[in-house]
TIPA-250971 format. One line per 2 residues: their letters; for each residue x, y, z of N, C-alpha, C, O, CB. Coordinates in Angstrom, 3 decimals, decimal comma. Glycine has a CB too. Layout:
<pts>
A	X/Y/Z/X/Y/Z/X/Y/Z/X/Y/Z/X/Y/Z ~ ...
</pts>
This chain:
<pts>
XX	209,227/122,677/178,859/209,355/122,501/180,295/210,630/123,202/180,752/211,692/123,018/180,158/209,372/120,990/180,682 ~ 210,534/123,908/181,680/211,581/125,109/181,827/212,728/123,801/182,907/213,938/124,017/182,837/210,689/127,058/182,927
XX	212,420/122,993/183,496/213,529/122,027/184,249/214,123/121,480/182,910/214,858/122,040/182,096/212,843/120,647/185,420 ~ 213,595/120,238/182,920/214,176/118,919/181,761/214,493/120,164/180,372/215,645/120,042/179,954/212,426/117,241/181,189
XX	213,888/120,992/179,831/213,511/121,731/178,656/214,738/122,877/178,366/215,327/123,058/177,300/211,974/122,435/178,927 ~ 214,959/123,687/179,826/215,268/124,554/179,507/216,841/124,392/180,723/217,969/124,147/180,294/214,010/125,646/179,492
XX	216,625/124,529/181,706/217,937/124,695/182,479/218,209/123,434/183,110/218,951/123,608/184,077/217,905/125,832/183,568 ~ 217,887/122,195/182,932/218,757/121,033/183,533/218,406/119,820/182,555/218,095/118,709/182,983/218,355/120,656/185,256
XX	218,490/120,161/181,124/217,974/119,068/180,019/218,638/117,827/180,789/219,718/117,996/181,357/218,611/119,314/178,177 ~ 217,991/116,573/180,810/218,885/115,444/181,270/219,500/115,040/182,259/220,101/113,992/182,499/219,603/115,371/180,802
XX	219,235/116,296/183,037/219,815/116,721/184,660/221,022/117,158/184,786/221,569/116,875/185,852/219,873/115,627/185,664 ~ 221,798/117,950/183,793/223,021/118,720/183,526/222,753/119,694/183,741/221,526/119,669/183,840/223,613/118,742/182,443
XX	223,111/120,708/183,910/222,858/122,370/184,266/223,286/123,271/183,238/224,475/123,444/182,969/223,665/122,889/185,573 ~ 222,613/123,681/182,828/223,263/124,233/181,831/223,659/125,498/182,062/222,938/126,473/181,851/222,610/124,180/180,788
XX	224,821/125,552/182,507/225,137/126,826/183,573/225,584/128,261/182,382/225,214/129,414/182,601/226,852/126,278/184,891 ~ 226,372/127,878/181,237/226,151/129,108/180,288/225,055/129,282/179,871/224,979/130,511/179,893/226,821/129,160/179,212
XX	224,029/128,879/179,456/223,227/129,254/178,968/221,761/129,985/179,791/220,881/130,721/179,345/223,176/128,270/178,266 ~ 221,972/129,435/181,071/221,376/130,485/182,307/221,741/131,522/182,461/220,972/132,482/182,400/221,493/130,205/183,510
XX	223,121/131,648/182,725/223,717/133,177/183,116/223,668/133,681/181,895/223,684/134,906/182,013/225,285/133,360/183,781 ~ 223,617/133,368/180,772/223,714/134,189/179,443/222,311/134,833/179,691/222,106/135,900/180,270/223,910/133,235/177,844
XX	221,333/133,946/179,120/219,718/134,680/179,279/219,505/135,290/180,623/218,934/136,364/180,439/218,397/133,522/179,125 ~ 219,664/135,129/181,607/219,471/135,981/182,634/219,767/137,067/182,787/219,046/137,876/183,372/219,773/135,684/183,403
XX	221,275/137,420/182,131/221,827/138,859/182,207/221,201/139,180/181,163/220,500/140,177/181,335/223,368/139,196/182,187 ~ 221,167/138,788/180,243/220,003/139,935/178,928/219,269/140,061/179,773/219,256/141,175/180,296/219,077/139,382/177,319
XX	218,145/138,813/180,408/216,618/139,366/180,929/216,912/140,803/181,875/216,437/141,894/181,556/215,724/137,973/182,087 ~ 217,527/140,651/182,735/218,164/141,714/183,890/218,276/143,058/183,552/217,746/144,048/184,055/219,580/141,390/184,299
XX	219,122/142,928/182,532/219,403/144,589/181,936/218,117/144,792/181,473/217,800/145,910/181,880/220,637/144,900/180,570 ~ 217,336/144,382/180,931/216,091/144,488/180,024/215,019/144,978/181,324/214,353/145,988/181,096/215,623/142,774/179,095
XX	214,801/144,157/182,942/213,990/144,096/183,617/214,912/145,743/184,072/214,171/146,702/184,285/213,694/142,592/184,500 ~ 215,967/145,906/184,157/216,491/147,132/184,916/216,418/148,350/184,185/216,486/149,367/184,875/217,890/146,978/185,317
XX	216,276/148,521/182,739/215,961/149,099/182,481/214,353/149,711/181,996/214,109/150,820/181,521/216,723/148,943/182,167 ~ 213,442/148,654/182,275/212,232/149,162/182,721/211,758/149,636/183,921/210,985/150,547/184,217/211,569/148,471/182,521
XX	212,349/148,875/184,512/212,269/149,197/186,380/212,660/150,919/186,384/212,159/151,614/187,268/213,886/148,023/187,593 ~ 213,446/151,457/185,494/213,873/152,875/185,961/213,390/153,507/185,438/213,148/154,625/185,892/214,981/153,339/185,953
XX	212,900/153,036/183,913/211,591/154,078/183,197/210,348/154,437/183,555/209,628/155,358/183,170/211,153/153,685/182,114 ~ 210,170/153,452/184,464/209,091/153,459/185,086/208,928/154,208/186,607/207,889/154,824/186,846/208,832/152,162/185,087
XX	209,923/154,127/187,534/210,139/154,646/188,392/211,351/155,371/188,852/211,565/155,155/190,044/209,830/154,002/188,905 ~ 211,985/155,954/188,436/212,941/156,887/188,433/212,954/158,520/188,504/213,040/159,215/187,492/213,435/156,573/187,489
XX	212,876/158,940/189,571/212,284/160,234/189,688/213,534/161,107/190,004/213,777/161,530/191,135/211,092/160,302/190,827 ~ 214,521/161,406/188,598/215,362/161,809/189,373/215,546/163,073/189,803/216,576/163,389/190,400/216,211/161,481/189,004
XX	214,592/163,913/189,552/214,493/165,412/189,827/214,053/165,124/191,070/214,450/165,880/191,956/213,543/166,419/188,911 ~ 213,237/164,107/191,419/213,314/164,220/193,279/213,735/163,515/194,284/213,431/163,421/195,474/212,299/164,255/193,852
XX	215,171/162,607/192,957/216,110/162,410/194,539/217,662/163,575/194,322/218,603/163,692/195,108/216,854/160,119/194,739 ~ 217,489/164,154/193,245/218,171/165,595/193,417/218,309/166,756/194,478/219,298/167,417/194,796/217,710/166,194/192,596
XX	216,799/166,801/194,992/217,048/167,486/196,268/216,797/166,836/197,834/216,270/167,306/198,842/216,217/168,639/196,139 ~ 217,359/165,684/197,568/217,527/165,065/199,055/219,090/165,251/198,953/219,902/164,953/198,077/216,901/163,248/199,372
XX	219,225/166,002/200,476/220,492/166,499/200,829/220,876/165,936/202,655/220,186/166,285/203,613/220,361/168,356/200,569 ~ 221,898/165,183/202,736/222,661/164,457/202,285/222,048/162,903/201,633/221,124/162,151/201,947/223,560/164,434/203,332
XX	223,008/162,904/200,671/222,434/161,601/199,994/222,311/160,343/200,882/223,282/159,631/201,137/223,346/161,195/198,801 ~ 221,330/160,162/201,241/220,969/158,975/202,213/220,946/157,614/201,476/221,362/156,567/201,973/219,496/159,206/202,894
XX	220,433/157,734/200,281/219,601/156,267/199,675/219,847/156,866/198,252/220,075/158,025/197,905/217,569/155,886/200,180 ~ 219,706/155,506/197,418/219,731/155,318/196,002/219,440/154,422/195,570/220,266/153,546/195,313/220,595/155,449/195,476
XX	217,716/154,251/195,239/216,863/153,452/195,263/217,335/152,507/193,752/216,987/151,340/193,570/215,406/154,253/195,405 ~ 217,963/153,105/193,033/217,992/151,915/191,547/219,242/150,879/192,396/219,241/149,656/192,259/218,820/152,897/189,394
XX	220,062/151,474/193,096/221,215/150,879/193,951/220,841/149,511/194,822/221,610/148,574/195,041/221,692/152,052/195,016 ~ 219,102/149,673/195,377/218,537/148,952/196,563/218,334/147,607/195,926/218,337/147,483/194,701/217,127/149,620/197,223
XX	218,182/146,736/196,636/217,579/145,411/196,494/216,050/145,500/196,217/215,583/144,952/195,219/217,842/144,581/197,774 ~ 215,321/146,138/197,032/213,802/145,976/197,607/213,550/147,207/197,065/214,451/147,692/196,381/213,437/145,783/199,339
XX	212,325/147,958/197,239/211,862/148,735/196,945/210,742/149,175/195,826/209,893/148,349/195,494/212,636/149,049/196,994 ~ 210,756/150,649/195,183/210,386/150,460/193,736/210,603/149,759/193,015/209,834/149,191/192,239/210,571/151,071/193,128
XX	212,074/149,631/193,177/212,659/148,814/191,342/212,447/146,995/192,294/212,794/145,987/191,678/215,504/149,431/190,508 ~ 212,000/146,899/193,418/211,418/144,672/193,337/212,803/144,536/193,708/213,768/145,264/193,941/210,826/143,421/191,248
XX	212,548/143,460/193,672/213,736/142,085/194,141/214,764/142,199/193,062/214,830/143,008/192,135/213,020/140,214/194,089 ~ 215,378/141,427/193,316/216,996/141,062/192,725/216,376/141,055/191,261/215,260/140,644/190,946/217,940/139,264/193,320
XX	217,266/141,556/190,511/216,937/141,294/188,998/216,440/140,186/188,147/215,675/140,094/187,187/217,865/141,469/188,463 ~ 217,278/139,250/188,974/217,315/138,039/187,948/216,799/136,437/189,438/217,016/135,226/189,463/219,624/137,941/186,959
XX	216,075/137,433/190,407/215,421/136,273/191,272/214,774/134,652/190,422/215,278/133,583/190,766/214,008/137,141/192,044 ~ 213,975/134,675/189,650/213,330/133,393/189,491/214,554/132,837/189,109/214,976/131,800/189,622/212,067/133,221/188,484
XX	215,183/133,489/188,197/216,328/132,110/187,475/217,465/131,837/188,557/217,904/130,696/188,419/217,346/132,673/185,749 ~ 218,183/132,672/189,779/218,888/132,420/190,629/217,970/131,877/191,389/218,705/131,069/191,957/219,628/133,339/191,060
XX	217,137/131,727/191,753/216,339/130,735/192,246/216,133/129,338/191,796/216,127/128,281/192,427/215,333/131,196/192,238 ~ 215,967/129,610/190,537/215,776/128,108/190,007/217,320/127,129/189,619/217,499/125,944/189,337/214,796/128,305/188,456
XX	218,292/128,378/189,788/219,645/127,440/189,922/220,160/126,406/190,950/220,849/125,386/190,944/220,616/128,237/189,975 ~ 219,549/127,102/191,754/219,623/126,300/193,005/218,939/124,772/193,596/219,219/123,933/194,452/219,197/127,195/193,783
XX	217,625/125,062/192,313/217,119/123,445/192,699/216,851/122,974/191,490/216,194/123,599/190,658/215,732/123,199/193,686 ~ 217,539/121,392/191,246/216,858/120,855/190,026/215,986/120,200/190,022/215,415/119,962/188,958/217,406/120,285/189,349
XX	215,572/119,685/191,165/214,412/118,286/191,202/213,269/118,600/190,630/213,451/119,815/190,719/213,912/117,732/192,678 ~ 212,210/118,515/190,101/210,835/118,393/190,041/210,084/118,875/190,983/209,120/118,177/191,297/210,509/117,283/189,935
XX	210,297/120,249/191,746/209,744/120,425/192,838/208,484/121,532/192,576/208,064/121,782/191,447/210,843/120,813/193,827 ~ 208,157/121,913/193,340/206,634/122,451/192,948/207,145/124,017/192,547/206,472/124,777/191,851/205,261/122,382/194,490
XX	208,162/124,272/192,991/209,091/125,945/191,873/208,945/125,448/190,743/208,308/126,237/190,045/211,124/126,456/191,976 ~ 209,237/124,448/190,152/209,565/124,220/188,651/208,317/123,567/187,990/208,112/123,563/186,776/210,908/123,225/188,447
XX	207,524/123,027/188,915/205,719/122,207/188,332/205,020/123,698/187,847/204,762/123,942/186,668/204,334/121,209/190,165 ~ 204,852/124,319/188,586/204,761/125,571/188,458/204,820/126,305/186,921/203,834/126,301/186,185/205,743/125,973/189,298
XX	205,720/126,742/186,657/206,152/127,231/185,599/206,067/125,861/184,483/206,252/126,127/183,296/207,606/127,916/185,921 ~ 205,908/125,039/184,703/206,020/124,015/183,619/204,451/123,882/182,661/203,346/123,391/182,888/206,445/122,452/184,466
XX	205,144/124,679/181,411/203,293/124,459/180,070/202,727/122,965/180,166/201,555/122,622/180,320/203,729/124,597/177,716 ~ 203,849/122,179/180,038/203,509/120,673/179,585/202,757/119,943/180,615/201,905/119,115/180,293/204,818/119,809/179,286
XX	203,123/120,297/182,224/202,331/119,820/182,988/200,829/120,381/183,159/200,062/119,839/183,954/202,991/119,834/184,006 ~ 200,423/121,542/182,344/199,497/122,373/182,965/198,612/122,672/181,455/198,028/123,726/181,204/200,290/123,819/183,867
XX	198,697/121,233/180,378/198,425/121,375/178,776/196,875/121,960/179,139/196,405/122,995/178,667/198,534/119,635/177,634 ~ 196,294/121,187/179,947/194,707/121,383/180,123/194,140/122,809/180,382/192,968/123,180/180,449/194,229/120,542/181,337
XX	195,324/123,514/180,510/195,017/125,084/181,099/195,276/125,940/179,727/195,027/127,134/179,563/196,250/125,670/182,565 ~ 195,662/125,313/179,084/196,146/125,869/177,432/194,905/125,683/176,871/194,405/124,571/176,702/197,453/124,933/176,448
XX	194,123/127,264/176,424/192,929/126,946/175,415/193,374/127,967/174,309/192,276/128,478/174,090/191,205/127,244/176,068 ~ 194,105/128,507/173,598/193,633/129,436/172,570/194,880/128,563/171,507/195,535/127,581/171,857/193,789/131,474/172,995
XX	194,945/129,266/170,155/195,535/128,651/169,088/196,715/128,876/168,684/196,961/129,889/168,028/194,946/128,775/168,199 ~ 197,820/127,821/169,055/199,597/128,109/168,609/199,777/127,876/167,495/199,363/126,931/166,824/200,757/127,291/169,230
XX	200,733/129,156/167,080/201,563/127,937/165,959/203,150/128,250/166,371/203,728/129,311/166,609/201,264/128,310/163,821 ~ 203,684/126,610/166,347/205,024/126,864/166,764/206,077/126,559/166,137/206,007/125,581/165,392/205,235/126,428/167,734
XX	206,905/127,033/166,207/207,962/126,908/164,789/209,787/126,855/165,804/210,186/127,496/166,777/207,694/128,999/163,335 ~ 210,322/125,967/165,099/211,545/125,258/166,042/212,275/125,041/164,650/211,751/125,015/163,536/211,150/123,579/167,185
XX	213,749/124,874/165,021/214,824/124,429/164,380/215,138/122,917/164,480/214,884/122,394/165,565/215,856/125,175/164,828 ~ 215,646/122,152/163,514/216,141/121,182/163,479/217,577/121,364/164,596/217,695/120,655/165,596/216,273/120,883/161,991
XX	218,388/122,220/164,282/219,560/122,519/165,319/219,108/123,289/166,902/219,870/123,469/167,852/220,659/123,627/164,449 ~ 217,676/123,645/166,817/217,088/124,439/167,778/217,485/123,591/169,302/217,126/122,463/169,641/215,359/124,602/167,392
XX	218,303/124,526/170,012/218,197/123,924/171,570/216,938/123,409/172,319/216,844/122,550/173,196/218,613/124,958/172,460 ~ 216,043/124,143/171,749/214,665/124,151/172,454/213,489/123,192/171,639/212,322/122,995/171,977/214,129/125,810/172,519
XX	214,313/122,614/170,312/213,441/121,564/169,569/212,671/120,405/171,057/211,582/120,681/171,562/214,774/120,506/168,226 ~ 213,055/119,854/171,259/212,688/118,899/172,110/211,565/118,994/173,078/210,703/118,160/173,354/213,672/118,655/172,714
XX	211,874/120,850/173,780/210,345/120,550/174,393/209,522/121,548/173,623/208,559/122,029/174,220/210,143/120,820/176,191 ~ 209,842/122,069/171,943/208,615/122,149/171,147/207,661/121,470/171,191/206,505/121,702/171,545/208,746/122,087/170,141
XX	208,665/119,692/170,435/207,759/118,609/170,174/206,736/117,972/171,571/205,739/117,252/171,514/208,776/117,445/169,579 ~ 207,368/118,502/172,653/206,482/117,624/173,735/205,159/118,948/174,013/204,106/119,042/174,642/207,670/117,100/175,560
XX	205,680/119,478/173,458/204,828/121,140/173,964/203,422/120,497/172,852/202,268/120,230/173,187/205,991/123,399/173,172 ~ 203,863/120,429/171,923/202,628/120,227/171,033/202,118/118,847/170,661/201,338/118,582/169,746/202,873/120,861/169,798
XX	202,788/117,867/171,671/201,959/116,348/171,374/200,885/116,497/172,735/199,753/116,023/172,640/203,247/114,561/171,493 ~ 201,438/117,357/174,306/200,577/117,585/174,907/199,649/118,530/174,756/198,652/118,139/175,362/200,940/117,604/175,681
XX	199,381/119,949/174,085/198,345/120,225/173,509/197,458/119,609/172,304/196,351/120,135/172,183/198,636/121,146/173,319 ~ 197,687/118,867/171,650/197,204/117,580/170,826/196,256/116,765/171,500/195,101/116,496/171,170/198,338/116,645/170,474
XX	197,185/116,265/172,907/196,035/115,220/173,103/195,623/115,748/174,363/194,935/114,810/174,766/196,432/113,543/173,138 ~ 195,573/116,757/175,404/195,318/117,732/177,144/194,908/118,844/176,600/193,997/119,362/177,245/196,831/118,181/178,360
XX	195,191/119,352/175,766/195,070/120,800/175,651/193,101/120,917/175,268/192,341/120,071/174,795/196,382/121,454/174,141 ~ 192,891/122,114/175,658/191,742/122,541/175,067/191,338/122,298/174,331/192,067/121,788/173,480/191,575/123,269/174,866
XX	189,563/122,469/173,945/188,876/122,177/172,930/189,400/123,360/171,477/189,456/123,414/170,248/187,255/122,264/173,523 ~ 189,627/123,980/172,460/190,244/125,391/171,186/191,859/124,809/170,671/192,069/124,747/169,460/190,576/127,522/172,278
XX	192,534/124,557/171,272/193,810/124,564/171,037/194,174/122,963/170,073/194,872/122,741/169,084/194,561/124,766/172,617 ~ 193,397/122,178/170,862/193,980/120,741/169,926/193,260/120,902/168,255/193,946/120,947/167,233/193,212/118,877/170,846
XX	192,075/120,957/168,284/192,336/121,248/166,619/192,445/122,845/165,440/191,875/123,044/164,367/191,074/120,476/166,086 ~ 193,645/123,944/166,411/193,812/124,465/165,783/195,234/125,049/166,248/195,375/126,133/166,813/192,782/125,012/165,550
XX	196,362/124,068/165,887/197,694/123,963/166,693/198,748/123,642/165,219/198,765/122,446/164,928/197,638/122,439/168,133 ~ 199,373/124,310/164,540/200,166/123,950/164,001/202,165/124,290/163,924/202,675/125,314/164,377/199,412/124,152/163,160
XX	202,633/123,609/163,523/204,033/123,396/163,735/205,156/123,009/162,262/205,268/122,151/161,386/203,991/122,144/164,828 ~ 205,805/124,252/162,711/206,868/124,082/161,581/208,207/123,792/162,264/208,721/123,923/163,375/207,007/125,448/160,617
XX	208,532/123,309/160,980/210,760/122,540/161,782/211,706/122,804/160,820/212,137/121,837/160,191/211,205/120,269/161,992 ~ 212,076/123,776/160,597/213,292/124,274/159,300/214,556/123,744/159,610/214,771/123,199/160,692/213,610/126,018/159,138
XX	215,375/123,862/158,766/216,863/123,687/158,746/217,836/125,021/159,878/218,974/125,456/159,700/217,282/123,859/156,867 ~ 216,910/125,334/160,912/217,511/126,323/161,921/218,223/126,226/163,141/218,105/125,124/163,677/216,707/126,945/162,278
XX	218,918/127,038/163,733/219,220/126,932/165,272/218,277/128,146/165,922/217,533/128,954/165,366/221,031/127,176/165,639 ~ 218,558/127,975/167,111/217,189/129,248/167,608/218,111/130,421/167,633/218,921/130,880/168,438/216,234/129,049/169,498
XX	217,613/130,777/166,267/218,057/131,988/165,727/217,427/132,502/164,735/216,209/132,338/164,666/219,189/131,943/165,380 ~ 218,252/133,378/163,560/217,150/133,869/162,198/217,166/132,587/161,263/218,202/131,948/161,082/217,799/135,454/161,111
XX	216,137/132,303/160,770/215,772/131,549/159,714/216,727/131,490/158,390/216,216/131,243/157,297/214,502/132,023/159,397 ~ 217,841/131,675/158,492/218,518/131,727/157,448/218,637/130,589/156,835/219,256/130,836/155,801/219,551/132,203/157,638
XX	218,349/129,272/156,896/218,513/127,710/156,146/220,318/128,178/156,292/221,125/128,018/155,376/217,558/127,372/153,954 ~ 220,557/128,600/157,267/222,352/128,000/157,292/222,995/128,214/158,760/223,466/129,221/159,288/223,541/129,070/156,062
XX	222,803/126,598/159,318/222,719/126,640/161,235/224,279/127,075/160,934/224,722/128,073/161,501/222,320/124,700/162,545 ~ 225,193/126,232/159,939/226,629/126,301/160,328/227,170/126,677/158,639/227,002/127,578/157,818/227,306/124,600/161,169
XX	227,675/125,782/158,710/228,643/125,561/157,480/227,846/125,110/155,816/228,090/125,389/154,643/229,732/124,170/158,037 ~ 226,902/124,354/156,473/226,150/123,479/155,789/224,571/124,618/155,370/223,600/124,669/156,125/225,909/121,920/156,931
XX	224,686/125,528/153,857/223,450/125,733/153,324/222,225/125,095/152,780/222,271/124,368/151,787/223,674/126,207/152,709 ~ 221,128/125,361/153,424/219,848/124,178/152,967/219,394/124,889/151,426/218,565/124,400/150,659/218,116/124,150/154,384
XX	220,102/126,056/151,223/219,116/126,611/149,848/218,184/127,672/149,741/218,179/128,355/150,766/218,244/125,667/149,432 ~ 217,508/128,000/148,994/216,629/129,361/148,797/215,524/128,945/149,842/215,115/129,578/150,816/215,946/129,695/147,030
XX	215,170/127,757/149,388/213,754/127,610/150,501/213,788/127,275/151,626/212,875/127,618/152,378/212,812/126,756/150,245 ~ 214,698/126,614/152,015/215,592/126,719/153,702/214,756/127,895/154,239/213,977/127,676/155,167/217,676/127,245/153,706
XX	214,877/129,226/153,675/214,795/130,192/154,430/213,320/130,523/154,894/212,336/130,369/154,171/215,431/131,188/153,795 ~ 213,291/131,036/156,293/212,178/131,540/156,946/212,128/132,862/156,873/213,169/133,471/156,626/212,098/131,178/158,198
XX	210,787/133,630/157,094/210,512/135,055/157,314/209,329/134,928/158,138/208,152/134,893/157,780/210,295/135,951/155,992 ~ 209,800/134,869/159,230/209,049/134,937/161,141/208,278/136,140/160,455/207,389/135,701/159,725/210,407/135,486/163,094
XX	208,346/137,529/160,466/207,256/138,396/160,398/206,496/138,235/159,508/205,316/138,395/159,819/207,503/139,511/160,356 ~ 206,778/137,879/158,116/205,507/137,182/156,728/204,641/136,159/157,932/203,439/136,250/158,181/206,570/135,747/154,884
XX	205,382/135,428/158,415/204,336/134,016/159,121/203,689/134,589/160,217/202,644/134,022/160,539/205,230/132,501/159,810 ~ 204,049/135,631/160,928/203,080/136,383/162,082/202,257/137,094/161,977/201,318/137,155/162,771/203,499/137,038/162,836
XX	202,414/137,934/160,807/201,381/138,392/160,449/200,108/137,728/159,583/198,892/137,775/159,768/201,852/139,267/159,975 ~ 200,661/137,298/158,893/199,748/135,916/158,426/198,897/134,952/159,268/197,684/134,756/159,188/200,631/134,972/157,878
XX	199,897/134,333/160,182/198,945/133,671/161,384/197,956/134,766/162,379/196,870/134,284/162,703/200,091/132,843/162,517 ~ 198,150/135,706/162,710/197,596/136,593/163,665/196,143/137,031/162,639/194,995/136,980/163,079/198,841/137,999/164,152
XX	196,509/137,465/161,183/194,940/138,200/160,299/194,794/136,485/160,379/194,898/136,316/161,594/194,978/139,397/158,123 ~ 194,655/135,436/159,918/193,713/134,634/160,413/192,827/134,186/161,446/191,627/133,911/161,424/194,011/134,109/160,305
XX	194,014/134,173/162,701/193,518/134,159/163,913/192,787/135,156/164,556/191,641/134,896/164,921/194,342/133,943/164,549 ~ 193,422/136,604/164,813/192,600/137,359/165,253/191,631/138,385/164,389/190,669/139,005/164,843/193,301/137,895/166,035
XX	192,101/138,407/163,100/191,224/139,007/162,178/190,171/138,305/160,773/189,563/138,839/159,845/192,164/139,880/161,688 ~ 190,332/137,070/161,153/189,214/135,907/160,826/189,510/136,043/159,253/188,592/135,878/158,450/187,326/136,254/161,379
XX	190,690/136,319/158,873/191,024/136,507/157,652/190,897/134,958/156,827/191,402/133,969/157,358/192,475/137,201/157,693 ~ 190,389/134,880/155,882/190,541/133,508/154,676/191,751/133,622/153,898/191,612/133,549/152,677/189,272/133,449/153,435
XX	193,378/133,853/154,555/194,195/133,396/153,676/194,919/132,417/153,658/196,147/132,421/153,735/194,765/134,028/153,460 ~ 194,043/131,284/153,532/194,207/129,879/153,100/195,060/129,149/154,884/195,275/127,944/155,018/195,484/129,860/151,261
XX	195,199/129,581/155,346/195,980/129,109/156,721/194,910/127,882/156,849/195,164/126,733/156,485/196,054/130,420/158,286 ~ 193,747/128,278/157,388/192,768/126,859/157,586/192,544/125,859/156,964/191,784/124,972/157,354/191,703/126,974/157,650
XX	193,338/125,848/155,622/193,138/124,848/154,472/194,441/123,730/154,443/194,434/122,563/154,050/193,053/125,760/152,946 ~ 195,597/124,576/155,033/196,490/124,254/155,174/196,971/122,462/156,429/196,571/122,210/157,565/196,825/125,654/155,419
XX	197,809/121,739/155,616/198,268/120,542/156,578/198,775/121,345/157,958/199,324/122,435/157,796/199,668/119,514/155,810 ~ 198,614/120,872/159,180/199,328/121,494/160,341/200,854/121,455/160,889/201,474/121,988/161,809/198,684/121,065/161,273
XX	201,139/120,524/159,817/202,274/120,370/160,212/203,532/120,333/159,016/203,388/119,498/158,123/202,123/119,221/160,994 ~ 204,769/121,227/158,979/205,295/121,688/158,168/206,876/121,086/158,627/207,504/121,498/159,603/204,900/123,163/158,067
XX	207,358/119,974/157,634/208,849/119,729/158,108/209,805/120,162/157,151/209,312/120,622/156,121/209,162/118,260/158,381 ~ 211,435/120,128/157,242/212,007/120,409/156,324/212,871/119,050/156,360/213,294/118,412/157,323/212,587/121,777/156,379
XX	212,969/118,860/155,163/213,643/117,720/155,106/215,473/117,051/154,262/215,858/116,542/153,210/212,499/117,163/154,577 ~ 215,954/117,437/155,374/217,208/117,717/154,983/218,183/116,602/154,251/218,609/115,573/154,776/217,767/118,166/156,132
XX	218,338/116,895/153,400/219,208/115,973/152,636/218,443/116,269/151,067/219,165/116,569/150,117/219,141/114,153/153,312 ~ 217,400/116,192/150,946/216,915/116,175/150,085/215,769/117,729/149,586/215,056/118,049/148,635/216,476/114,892/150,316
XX	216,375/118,551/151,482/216,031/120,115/150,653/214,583/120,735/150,283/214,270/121,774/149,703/216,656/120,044/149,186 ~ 213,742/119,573/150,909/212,160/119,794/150,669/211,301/120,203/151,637/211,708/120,013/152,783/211,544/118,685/150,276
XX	210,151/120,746/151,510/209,605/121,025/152,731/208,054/119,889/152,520/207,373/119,799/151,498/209,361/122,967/152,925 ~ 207,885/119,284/153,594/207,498/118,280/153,885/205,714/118,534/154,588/205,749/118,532/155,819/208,697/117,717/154,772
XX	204,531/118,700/154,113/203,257/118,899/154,865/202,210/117,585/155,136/201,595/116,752/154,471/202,493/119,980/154,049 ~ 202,393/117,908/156,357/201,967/116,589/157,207/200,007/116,824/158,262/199,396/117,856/158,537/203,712/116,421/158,685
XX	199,890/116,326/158,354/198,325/116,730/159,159/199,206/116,348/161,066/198,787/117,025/162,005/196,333/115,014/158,445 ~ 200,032/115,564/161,264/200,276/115,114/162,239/201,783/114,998/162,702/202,656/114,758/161,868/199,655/114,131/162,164
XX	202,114/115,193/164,203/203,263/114,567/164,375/203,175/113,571/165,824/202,543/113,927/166,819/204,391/115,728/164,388 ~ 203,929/112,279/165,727/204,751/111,676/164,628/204,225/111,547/163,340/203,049/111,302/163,073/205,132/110,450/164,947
XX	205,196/111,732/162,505/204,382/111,622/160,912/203,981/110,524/160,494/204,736/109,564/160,647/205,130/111,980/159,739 ~ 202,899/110,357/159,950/202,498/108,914/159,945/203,436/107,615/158,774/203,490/107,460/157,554/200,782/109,073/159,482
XX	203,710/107,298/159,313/204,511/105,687/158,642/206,118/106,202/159,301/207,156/105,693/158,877/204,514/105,429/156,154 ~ 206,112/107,150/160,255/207,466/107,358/160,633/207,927/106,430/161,276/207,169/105,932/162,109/207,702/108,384/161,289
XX	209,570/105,752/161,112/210,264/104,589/161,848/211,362/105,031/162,777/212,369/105,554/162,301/210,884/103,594/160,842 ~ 211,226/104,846/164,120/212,577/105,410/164,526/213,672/104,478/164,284/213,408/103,278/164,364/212,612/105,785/165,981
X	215,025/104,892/163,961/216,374/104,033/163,316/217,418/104,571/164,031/218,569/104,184/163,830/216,732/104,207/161,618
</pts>
């Protein structure tokens, strides 16, 4: 959920971590905006220089760079800007097959888990029984099994492209390598360094303490 989830967890603002991702997104949106429309051999011969369209607000290159998220700074409530953009409210509109993978240190752990208890029980006939979820010793970053100080070990470690390509020849290339045989749900379990396969989350006989 991009409110509670992403820019006002708890109703705090999380004001670095907006302006951080926004200016990546920005440079990223500005530099497509000019690959795409940038003609500069024909604002070369406009004489006197009137205009300088990458310069403009409006135009070819759209609105302000970073409009939705300066937009969405401005309001935190639950309002229909933010219902909007929100997966969790809109699970029933979710039909094809995730698999989602989060850090134990992950900022964004929290609305993983709500992301995939509401496709579980709202989501599509496609999506609820073919939805699975892994939770390593990570921050949302590379899979290294080492958020800080503290190493989880050889098997700590993730390799995102082994698991994408793997999930995708099952999914989109109907491949049999064992993915469908597999528990859906994959934890790591820290202290003791194991990786943990579950059919469900909450895991069953789990106690909160």
């Amino acid at each position: 959920d991009y409110n509670d989830g992403f820019a006002y967890p708890g109703g705090a603002f999380l004001q670095e971590l907006m302006e951080g991702w926004t200016s990546v997104v920005a440079l990223n949106t500005l530099e497509r905006r000019m690959q795409k429309n940038m003609p500069i051999s024909q604002w070369e011969m406009d004489f006197p220089l009137g205009e300088y369209p990458v310069l403009e607000p409006q135009g070819d290159f759209g609105p302000g760079l970073a409009h939705t998220s300066s937009t969405g700074f401005l309001i935190q409530a639950l309002t229909t800007y933010w219902m909007q953009l929100s997966t969790e409210l809109h699970a029933d509109a979710v039909n094809v097959p995730i698999y989602q993978v989060a850090g134990w240190y992950d900022l964004f752990l929290g609305g993983t888990l709500k992301h995939y208890l509401a496709f579980k029980t709202r989501g599509g006939e496609i999506v609820r029984p073919k939805q699975w979820l892994m939770i390593g010793p990570w921050n949302h970053g590379p899979l290294t099994g080492k958020p800080g100080d503290v190493d989880f070990g050889p098997t700590s470690r993730g390799n995102m492209e082994a698991l994408t390509v793997r999930w995708f020849d099952y999914i989109l290339k109907d491949i049999d390598n064992g993915i469908g045989g597999e528990k859906s749900v994959k934890v790591f379990v820290m202290g003791r360094n194991v990786w943990r396969d579950e059919n469900e989350w909450p895991l069953t006989g789990a106690r909160v303490s």
